[in-house]
N, C-alpha and C positions, 0 to 999 in steps of 0.2 A: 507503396504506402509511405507516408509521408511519417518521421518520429515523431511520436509523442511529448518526446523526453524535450526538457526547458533547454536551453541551449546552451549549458556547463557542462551539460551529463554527455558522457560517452554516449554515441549511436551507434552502440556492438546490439547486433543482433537478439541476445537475449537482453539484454536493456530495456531496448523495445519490446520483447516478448513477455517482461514481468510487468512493465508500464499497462501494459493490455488485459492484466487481470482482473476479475472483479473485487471492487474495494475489499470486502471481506477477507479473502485472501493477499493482497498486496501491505493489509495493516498485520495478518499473521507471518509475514515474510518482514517485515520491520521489525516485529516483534522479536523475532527467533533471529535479525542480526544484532538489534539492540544485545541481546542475551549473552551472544558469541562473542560481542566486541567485549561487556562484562569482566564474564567469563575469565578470558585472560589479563586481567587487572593489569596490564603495561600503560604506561604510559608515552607521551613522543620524549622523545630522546633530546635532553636538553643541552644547549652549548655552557662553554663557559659565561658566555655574556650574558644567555637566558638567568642561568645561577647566581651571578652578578646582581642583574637589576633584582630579580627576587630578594633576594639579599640587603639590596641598598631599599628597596621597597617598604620591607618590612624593619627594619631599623627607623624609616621614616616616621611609618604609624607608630611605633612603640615608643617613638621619643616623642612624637605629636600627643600622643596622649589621648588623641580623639578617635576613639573607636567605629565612629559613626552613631547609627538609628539601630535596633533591633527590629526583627521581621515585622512583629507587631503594630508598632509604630509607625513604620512604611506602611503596612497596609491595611490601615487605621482598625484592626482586629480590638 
């Protein structure tokens, strides 16, 4: 049988075998790892350089002064 899976995903055997579910179950298998990843509130592990431009980022915005649009106003609510 040929993988289902788009051609990023691993073709480990249960890969294949969850891709084969019926929708209903494969969105409460989403569900329940959405929940998992949650769950352990981490985040990826940032470099010094990540913390940097963050840094230099937001120093940018705060001296620019322009905050942007509110939700709203993007989406014209």
């Amino acid at each position: 049988m040929k993988c289902p899976c788009p051609p990023d995903l691993p073709a480990w055997p249960v890969v294949i075998d969850l891709l084969t579910l019926p929708l209903a179950q494969r969105l409460e298998l989403v569900q329940t790892l959405w929940d998992s990843i949650a769950a352990e509130q981490n985040g990826p592990e940032l470099t010094d350089a990540d913390l940097q431009l963050i840094d230099q980022r937001l120093e940018s915005v705060l001296a620019d002064g322009d905050l942007g649009l509110d939700a709203d106003a993007v989406l014209g609510a």
